[in-house]
N, CA, C and O atoms as CSV, one atom per row, in Angstrom:
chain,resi,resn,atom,element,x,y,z
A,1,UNK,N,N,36.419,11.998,14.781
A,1,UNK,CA,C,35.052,12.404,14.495
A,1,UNK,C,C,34.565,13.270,15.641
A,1,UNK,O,O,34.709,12.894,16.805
A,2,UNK,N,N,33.919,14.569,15.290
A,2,UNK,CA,C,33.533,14.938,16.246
A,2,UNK,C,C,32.164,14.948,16.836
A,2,UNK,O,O,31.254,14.348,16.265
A,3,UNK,N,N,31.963,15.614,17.979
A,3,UNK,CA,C,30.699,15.087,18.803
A,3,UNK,C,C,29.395,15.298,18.051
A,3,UNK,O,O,28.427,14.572,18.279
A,4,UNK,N,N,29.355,16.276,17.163
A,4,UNK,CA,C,28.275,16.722,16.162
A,4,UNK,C,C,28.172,15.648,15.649
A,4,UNK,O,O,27.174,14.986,15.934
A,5,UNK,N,N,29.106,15.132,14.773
A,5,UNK,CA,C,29.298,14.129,13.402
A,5,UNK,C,C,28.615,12.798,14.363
A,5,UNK,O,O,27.538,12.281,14.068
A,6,UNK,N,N,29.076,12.564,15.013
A,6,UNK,CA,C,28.196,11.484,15.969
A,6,UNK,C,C,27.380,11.175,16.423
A,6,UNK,O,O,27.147,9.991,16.666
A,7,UNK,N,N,26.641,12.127,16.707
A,7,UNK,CA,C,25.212,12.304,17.300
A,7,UNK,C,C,24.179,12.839,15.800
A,7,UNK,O,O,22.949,12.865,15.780
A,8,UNK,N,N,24.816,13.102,15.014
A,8,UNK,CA,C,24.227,13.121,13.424
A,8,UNK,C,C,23.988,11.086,12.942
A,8,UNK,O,O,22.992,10.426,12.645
A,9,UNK,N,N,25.191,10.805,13.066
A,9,UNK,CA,C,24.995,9.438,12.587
A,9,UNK,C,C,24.117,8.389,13.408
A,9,UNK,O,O,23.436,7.418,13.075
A,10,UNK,N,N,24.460,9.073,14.769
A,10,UNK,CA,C,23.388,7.985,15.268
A,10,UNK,C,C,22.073,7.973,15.151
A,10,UNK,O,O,21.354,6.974,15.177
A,11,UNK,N,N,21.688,9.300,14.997
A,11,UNK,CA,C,20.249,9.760,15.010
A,11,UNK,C,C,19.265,9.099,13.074
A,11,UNK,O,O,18.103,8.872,12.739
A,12,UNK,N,N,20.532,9.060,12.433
A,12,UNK,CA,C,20.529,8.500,11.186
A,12,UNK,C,C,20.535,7.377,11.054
A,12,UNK,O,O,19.941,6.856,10.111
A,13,UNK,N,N,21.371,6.502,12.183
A,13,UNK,CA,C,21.176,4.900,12.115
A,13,UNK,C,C,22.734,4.780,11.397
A,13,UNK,O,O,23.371,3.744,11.589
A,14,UNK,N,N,23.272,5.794,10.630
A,14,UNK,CA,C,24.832,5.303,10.220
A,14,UNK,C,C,25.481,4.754,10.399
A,14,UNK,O,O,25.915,3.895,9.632
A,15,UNK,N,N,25.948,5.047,11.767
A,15,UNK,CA,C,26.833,4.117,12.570
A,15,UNK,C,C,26.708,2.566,13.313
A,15,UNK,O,O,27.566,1.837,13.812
A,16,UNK,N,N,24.998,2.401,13.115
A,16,UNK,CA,C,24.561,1.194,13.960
A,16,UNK,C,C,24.260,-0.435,12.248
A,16,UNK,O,O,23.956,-1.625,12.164
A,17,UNK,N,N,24.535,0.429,11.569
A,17,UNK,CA,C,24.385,-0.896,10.130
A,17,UNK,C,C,23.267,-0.939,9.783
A,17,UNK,O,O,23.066,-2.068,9.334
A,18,UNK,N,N,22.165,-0.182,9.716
A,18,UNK,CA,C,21.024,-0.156,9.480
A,18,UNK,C,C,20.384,0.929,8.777
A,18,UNK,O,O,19.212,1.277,8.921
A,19,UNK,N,N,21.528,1.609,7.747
A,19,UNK,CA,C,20.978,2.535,7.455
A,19,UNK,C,C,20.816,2.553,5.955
A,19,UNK,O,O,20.784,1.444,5.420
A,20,UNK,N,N,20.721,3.484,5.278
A,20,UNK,CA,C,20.050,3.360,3.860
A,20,UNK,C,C,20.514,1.961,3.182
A,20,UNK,O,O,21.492,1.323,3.571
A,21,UNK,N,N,19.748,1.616,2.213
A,21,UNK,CA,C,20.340,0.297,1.588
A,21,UNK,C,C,21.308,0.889,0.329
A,21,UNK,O,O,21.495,1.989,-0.191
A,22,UNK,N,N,21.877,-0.666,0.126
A,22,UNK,CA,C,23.238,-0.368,-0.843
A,22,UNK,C,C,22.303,-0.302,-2.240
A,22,UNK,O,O,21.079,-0.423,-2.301
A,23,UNK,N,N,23.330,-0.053,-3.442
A,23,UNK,CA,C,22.915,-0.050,-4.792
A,23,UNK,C,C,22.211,-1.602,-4.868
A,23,UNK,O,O,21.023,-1.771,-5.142
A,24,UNK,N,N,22.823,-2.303,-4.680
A,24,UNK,CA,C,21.775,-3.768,-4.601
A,24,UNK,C,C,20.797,-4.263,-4.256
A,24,UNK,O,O,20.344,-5.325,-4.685
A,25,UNK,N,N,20.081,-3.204,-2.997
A,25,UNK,CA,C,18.884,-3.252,-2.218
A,25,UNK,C,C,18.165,-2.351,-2.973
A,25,UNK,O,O,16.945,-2.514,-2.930
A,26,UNK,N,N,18.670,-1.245,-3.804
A,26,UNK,CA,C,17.693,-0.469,-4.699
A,26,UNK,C,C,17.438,-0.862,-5.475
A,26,UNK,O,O,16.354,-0.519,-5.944
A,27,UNK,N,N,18.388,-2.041,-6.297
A,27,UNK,CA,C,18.135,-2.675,-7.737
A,27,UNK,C,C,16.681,-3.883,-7.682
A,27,UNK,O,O,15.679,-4.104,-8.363
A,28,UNK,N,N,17.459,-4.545,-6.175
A,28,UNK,CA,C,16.605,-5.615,-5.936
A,28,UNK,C,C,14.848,-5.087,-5.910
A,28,UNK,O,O,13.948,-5.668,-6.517
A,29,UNK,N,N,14.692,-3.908,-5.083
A,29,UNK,CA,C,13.619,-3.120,-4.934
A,29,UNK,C,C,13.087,-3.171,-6.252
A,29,UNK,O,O,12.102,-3.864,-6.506
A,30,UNK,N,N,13.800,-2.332,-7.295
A,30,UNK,CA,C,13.373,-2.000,-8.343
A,30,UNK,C,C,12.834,-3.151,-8.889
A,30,UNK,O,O,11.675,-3.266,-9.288
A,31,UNK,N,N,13.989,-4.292,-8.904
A,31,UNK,CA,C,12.744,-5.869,-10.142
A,31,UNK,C,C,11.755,-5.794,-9.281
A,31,UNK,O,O,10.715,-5.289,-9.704
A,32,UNK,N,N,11.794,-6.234,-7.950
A,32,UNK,CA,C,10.572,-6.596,-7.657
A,32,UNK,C,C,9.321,-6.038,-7.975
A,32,UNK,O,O,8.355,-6.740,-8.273
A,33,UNK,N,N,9.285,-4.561,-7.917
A,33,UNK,CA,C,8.405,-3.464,-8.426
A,33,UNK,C,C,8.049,-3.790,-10.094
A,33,UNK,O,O,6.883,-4.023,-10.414
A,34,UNK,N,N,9.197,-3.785,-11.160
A,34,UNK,CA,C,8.576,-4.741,-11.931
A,34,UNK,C,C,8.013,-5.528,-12.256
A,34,UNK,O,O,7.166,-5.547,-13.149
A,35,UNK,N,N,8.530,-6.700,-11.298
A,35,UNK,CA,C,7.911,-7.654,-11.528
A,35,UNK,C,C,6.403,-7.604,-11.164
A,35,UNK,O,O,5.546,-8.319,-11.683
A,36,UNK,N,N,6.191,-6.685,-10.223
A,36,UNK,CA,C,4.786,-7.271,-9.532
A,36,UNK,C,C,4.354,-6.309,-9.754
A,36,UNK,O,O,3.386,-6.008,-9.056
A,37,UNK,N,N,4.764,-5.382,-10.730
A,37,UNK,CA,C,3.487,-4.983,-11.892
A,37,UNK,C,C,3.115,-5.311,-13.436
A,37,UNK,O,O,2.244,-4.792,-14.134
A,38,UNK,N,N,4.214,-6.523,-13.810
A,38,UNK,CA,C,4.311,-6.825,-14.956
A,38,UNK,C,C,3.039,-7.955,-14.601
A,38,UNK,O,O,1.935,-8.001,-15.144
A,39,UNK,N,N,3.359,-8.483,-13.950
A,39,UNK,CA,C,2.530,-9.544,-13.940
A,39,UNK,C,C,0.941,-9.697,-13.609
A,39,UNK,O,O,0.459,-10.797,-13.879
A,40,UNK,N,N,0.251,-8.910,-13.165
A,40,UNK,CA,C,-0.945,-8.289,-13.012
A,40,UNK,C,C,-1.269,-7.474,-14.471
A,40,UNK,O,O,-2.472,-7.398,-14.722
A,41,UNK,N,N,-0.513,-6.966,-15.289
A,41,UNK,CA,C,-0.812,-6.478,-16.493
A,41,UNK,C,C,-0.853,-7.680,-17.407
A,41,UNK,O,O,-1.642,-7.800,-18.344
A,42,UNK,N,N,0.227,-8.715,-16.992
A,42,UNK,CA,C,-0.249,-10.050,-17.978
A,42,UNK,C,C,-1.345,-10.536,-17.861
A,42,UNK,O,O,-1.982,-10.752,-18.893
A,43,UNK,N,N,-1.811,-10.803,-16.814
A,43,UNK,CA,C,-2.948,-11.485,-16.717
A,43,UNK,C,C,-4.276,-10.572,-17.038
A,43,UNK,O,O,-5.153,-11.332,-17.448
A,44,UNK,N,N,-4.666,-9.420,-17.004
A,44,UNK,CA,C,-5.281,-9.079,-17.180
A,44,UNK,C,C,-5.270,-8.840,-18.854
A,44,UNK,O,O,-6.316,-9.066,-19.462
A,45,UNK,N,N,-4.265,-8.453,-19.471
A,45,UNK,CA,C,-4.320,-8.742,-21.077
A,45,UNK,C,C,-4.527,-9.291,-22.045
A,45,UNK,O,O,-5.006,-9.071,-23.158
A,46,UNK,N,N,-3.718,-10.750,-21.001
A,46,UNK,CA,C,-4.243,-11.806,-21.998
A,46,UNK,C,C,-5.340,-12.973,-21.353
A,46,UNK,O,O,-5.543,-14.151,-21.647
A,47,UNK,N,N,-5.867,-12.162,-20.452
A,47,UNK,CA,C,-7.500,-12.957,-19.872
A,47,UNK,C,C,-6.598,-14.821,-19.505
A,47,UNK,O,O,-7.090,-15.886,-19.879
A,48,UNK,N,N,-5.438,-14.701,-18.822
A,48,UNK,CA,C,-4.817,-16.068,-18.730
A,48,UNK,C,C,-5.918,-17.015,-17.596
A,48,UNK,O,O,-5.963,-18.243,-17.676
A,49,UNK,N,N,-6.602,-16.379,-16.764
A,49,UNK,CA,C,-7.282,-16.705,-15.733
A,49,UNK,C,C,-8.765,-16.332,-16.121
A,49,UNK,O,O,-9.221,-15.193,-16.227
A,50,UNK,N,N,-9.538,-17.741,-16.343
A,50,UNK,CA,C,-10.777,-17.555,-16.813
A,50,UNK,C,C,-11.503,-16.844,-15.937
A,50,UNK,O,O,-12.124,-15.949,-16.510
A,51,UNK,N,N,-11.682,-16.884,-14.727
A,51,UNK,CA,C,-12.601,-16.161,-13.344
A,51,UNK,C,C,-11.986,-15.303,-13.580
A,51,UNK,O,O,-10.769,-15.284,-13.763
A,52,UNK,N,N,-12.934,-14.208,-13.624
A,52,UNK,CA,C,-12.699,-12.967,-13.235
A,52,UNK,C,C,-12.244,-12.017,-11.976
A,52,UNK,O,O,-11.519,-11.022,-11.961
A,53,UNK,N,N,-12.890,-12.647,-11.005
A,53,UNK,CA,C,-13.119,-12.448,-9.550
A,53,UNK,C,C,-11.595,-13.026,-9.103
A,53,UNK,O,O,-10.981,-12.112,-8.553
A,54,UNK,N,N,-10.765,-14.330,-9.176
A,54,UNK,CA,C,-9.382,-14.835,-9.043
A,54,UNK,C,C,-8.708,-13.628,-10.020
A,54,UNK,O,O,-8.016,-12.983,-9.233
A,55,UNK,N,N,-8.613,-13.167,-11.033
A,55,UNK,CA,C,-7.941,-11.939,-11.659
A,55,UNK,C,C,-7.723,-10.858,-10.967
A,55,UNK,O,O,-6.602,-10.380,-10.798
A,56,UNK,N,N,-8.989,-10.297,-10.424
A,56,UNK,CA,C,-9.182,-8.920,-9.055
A,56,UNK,C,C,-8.250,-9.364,-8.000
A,56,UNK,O,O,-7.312,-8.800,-7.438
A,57,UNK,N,N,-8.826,-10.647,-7.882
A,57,UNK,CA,C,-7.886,-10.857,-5.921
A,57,UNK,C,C,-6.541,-11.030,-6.454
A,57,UNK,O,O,-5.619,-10.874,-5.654
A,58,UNK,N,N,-6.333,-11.250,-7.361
A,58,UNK,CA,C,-4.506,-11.934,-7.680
A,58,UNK,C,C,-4.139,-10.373,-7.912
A,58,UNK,O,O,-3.667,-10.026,-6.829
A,59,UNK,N,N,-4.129,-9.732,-8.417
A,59,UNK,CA,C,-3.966,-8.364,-9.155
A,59,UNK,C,C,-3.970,-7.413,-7.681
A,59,UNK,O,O,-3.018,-6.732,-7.299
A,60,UNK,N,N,-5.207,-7.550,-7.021
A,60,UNK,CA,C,-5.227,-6.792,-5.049
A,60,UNK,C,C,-4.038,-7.544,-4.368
A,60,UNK,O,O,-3.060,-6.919,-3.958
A,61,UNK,N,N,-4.094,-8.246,-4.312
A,61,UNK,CA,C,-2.683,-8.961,-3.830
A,61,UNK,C,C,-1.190,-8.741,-3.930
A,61,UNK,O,O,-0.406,-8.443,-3.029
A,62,UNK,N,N,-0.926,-8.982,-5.416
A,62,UNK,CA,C,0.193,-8.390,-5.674
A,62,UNK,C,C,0.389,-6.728,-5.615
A,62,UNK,O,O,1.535,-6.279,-5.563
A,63,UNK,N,N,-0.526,-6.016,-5.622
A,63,UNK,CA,C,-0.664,-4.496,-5.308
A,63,UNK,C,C,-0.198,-4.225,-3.868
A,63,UNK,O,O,0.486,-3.256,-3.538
A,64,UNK,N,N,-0.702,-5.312,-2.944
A,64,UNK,CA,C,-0.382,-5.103,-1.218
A,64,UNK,C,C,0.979,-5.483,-1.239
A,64,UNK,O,O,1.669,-5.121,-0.286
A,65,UNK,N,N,1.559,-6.228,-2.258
A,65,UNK,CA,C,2.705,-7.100,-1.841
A,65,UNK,C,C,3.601,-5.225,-2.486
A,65,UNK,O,O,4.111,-4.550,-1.592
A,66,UNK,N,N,3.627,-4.940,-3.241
A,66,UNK,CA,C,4.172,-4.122,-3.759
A,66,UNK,C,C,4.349,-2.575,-3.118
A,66,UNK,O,O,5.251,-1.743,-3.217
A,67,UNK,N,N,3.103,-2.586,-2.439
A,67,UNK,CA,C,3.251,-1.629,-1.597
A,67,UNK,C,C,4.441,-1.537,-0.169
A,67,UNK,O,O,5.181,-0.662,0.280
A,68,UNK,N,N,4.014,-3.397,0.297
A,68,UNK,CA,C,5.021,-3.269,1.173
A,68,UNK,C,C,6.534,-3.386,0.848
A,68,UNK,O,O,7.402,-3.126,1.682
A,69,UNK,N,N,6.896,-3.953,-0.917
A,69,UNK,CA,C,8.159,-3.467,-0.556
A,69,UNK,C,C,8.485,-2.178,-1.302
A,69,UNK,O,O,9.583,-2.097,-1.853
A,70,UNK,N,N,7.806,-1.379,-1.353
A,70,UNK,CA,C,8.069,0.113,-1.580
A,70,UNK,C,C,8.176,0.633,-0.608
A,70,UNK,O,O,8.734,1.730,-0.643
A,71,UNK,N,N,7.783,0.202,0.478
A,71,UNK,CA,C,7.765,0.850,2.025
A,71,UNK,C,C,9.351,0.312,2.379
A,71,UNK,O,O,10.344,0.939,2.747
A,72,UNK,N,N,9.124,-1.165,2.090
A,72,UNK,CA,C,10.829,-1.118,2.898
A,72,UNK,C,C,11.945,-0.905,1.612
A,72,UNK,O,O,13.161,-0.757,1.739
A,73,UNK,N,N,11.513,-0.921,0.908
A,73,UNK,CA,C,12.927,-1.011,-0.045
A,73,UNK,C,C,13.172,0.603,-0.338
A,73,UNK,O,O,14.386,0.807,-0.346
A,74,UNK,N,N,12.410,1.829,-0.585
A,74,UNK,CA,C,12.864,2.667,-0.841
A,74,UNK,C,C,12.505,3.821,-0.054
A,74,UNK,O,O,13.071,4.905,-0.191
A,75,UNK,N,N,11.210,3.521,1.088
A,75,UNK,CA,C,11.101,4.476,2.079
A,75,UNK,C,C,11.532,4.172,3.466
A,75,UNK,O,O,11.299,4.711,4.549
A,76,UNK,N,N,12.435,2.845,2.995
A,76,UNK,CA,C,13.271,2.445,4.676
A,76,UNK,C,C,12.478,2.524,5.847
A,76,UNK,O,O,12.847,3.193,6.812
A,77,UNK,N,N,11.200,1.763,5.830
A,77,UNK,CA,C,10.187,1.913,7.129
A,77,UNK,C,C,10.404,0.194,7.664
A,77,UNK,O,O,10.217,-0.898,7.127
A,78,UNK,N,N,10.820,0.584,8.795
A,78,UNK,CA,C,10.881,-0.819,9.020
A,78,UNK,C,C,10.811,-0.662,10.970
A,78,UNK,O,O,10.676,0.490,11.382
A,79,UNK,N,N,10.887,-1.594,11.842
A,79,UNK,CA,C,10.695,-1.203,13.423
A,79,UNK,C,C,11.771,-0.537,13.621
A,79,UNK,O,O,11.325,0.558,13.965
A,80,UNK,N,N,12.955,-0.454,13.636
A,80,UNK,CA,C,13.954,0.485,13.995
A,80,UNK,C,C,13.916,1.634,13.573
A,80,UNK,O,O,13.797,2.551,14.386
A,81,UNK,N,N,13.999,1.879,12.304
A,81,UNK,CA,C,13.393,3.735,12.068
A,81,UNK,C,C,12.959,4.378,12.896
A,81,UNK,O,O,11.872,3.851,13.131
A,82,UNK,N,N,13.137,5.649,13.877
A,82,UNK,CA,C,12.843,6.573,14.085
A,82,UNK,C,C,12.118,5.716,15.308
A,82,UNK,O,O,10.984,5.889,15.754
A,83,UNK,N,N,13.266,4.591,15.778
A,83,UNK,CA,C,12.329,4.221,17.317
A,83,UNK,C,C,10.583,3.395,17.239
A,83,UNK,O,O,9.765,3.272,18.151
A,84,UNK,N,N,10.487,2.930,15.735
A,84,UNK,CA,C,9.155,2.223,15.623
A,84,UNK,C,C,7.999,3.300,15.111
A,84,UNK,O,O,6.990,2.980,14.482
A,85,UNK,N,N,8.334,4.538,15.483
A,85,UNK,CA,C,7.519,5.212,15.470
A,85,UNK,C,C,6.815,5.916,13.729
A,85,UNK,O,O,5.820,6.611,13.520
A,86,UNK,N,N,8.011,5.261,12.617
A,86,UNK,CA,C,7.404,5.516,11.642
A,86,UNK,C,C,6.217,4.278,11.222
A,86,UNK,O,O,5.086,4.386,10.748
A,87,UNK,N,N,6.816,3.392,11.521
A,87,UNK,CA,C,5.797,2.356,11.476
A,87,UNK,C,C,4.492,1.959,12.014
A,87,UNK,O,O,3.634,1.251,11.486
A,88,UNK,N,N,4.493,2.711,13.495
A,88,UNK,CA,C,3.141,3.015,13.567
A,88,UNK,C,C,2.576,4.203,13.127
A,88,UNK,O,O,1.379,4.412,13.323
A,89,UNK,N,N,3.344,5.078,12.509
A,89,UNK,CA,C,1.900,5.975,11.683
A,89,UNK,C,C,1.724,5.395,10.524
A,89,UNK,O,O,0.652,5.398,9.918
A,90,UNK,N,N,2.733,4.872,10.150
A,90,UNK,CA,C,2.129,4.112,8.650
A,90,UNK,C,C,1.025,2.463,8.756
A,90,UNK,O,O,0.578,1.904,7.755
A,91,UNK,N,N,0.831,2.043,10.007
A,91,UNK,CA,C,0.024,1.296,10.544
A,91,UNK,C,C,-1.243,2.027,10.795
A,91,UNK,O,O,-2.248,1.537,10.280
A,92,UNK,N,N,-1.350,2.895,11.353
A,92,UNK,CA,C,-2.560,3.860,11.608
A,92,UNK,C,C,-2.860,4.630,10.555
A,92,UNK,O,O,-4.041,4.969,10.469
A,93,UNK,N,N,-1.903,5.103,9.495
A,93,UNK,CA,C,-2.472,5.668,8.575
A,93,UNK,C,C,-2.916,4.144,7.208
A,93,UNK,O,O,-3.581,4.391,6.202
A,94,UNK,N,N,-2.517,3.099,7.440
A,94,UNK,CA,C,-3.425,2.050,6.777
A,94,UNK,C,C,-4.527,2.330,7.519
A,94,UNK,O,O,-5.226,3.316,7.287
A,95,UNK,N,N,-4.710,1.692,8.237
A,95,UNK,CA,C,-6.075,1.231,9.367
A,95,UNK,C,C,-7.246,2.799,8.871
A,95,UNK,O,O,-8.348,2.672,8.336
A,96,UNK,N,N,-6.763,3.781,9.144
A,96,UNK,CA,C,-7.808,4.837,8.604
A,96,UNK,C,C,-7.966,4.313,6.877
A,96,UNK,O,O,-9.066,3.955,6.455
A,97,UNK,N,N,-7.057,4.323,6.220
A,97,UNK,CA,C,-7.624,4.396,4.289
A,97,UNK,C,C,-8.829,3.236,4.441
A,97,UNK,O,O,-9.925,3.132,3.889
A,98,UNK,N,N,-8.175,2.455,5.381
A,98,UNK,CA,C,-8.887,0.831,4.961
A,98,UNK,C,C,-10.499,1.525,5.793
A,98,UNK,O,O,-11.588,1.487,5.220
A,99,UNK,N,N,-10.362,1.913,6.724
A,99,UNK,CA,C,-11.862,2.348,7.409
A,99,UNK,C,C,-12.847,3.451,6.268
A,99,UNK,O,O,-14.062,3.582,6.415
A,100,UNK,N,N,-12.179,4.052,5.335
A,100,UNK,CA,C,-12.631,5.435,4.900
A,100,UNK,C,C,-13.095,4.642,3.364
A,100,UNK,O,O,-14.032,5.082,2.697
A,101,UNK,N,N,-12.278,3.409,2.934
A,101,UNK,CA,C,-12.417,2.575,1.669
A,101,UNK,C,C,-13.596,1.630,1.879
A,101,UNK,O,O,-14.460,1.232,1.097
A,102,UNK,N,N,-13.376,1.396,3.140
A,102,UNK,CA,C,-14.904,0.106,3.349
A,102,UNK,C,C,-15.982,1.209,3.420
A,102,UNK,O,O,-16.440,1.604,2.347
A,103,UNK,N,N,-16.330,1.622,4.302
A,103,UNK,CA,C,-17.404,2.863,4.545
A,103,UNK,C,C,-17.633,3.397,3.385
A,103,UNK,O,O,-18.745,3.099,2.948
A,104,UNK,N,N,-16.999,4.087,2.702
A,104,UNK,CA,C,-17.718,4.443,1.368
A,104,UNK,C,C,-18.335,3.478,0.915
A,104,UNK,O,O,-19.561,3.420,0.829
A,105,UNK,N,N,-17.229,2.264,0.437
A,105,UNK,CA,C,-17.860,0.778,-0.172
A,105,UNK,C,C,-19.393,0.250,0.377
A,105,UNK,O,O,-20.380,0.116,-0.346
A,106,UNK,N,N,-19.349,0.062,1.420
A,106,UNK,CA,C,-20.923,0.086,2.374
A,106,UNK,C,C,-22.027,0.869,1.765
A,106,UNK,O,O,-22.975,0.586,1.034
A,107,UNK,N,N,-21.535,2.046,2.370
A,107,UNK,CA,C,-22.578,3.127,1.296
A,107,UNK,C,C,-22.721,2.891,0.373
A,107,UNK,O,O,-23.688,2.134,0.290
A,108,UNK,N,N,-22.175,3.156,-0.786
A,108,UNK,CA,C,-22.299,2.973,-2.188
A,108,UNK,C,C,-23.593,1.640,-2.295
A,108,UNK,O,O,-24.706,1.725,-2.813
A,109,UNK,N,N,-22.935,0.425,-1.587
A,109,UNK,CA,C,-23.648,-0.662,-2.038
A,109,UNK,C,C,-25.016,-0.442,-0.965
A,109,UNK,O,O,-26.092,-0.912,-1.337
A,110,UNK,N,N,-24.983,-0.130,-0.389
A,110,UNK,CA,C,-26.264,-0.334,0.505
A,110,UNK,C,C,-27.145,0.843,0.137
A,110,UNK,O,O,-28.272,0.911,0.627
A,111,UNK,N,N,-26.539,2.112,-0.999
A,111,UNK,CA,C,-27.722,3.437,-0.980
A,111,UNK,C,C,-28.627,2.965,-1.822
A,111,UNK,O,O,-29.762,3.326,-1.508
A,112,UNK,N,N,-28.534,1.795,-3.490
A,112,UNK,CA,C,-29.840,1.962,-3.808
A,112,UNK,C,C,-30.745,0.884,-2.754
A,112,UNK,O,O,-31.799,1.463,-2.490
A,113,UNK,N,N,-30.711,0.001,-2.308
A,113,UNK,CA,C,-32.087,-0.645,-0.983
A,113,UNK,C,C,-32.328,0.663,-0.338
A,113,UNK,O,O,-33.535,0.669,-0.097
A,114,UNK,N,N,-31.859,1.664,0.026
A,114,UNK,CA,C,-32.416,2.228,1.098
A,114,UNK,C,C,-32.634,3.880,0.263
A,114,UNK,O,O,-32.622,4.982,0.811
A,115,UNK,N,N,-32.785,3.631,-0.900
A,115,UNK,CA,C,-33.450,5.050,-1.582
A,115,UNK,C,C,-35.101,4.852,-1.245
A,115,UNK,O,O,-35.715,3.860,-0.853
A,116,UNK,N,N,-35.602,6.381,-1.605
A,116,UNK,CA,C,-37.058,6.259,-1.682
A,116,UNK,C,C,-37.225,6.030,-3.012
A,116,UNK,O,O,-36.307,6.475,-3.701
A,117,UNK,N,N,-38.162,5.442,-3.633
A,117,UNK,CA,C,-38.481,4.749,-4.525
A,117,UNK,C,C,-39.376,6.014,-5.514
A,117,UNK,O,O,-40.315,6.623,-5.000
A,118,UNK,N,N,-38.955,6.276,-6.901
A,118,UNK,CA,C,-39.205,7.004,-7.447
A,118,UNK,C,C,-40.982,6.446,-8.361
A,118,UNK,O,O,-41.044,5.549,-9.202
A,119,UNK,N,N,-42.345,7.387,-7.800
A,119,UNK,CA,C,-42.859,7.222,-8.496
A,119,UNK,C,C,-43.284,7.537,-10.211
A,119,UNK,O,O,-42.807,8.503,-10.807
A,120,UNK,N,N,-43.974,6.835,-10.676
A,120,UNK,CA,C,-44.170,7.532,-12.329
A,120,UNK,C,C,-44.067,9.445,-11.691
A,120,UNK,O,O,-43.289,10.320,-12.069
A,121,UNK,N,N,-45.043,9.514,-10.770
A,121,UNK,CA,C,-46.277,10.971,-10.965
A,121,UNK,C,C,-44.990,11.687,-10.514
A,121,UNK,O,O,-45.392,12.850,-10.470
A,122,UNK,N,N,-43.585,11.724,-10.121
A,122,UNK,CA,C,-43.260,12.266,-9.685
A,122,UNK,C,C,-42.479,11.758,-8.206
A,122,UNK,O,O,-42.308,10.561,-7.975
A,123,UNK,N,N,-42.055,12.797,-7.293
A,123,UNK,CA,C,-41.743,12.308,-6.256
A,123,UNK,C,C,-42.573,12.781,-4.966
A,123,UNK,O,O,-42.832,13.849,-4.411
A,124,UNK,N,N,-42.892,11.223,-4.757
A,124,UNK,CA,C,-44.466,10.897,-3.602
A,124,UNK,C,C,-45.194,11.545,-4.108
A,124,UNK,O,O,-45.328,12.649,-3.578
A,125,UNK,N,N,-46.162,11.230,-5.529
A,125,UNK,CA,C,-47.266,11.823,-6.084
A,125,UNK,C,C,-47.876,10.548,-6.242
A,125,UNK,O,O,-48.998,10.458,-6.741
């Protein structure tokens, strides 16, 4: 092997056992992704869970769970990648959605208390 081919694989993780997953780690990926969207469509179809509010959080839940193994099962983000360093932008790029998702959320709920209040005559008539 030459010095190219080597310094290609390492930089890839090839040579160290940690690198792309086998057909079995894609399959496995794949049910799970099924599964944990089949099952949030059941429950919401057939109303199996009388609370509504336990339906949302079970359904947000399995959505987070699904996300993270889409992250490791088919975008291979895990602490060794690229020296940790993909994992903290994908840590920092959560931490911003989640800051930019509440803040709107805030707003939204807090703009009608803090509207001016529309009279009959008009506005401030």
């Amino acid at each position: 092997m030459s010095a190219s081919h080597s310094t290609h694989d390492a930089a890839h993780g090839h040579g160290e056992g940690h690198g792309h997953f086998s057909r079995r780690g894609y399959l496995l990926g794949f049910l799970l992704s099924a599964v944990l969207t089949a099952i949030p469509f059941w429950l919401v179809m057939t109303g199996a869970l009388a609370d509504k509010q336990a339906t949302v959080l079970i359904v947000i839940a399995l959505a987070v769970v699904q996300i993270l193994v889409h992250t490791v099962a088919f975008l291979h983000l895990n602490t060794r990648s690229e020296g940790g360093w993909t994992l903290m932008a994908y840590i920092f790029t959560a931490v911003i959605v989640l800051i930019v998702i509440s803040g709107s959320l805030w707003i939204m709920y807090h703009l009608n208390s803090n509207m001016m209040p529309v009279t009959a005559g008009g506005f401030g008539s």
